[in-house]
C-alpha positions in Angstrom: 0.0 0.0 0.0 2.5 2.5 0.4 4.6 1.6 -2.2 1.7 2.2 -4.3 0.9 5.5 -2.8 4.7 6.3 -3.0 4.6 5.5 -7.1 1.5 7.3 -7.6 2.6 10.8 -5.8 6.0 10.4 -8.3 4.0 10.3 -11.4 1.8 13.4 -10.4 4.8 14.9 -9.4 6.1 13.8 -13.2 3.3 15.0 -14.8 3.3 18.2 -13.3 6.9 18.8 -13.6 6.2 18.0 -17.6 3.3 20.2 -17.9 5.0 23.3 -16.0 7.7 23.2 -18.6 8.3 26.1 -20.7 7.4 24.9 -24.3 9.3 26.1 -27.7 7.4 27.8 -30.5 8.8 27.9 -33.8 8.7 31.1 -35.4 7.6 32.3 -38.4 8.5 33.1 -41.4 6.6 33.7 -44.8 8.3 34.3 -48.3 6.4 35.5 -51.2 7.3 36.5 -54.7 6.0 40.0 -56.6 5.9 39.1 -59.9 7.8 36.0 -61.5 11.6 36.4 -62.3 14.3 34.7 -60.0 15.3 36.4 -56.9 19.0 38.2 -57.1 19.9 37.0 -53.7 20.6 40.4 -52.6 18.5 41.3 -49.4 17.1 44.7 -47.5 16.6 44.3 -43.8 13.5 45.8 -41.9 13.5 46.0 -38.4 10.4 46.3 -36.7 10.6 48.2 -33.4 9.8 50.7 -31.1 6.3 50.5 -33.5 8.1 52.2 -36.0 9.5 50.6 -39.5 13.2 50.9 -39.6 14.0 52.3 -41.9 10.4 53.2 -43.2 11.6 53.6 -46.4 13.7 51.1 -48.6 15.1 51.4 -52.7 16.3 48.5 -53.8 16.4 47.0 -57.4 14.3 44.9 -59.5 14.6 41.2 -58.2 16.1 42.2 -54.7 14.1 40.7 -51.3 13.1 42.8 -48.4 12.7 41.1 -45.1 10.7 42.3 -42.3 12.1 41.3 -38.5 10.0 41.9 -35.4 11.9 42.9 -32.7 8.9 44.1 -30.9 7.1 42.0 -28.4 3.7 43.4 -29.6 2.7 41.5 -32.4 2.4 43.2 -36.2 2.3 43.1 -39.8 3.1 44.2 -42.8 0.1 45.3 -45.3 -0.5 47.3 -48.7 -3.8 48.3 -49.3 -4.0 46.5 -52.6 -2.9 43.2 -50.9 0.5 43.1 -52.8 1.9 43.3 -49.1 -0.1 40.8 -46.8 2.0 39.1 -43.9 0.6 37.0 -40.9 0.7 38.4 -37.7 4.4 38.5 -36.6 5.5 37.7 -33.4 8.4 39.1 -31.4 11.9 37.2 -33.7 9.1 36.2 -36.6 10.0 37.2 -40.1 8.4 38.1 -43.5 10.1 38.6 -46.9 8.7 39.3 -50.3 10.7 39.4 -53.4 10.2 41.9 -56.4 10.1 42.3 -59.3 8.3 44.9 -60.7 9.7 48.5 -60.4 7.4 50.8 -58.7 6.5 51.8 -55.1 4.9 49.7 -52.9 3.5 51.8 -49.4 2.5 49.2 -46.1 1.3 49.8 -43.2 0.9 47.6 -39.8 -2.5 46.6 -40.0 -2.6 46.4 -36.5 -1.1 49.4 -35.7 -2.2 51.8 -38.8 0.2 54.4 -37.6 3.3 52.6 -38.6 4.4 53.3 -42.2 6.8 52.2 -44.8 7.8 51.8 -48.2 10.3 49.8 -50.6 10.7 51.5 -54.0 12.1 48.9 -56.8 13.7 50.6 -59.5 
């Protein structure tokens, strides 16, 4: 009997010591291509902090990626009003990329944060 009792108040204690652990998320990341030619391999960095986009604005050439980082630990994203732009909702370390091109100038906003602004011009 109290070997039994002994056994069942280490499993709880197992169990509880499992289910108290911190888990580990994987974070995001979502690439998408504007237009169809191959990317150049030649990368702009975004940082997203302070609820700011730095820098808010970017020029890079035709075929050249821009990736979004959140640094934050409010969540955000990265949105153009004509959808060109569309990440998921970023978490603190969660990136999103998009490479273009087509030259032109493509504005984004947080949509979760409308105040936050940006813009990559490909040329």
């Amino acid at each position: 009997m109290r070997n039994s009792r002994l056994i069942s108040v280490l499993a709880f204690l197992m169990l509880l010591v499992i289910a108290c652990a911190p888990s580990q998320t994987a974070q995001q990341t979502t690439d998408k291509t504007i237009g169809r030619s191959e990317d150049s391999g030649k990368v702009a960095a975004v940082s997203i902090k302070g609820f700011k986009f730095v820098p808010a604005e970017v020029n890079i050439k035709i075929g050249e990626t821009v990736v979004w980082t959140n640094e934050d630990t409010a969540p955000h994203t990265v949105e153009s009003s004509d959808g060109t732009l569309r990440s998921d909702e970023l978490a603190k370390g969660d990136t999103y990329s998009q490479i273009f091109t087509k030259s032109g100038k493509y504005e984004y906003i947080c949509g979760i944060h409308p105040s936050m602004k940006g813009s990559v011009t490909v040329q």
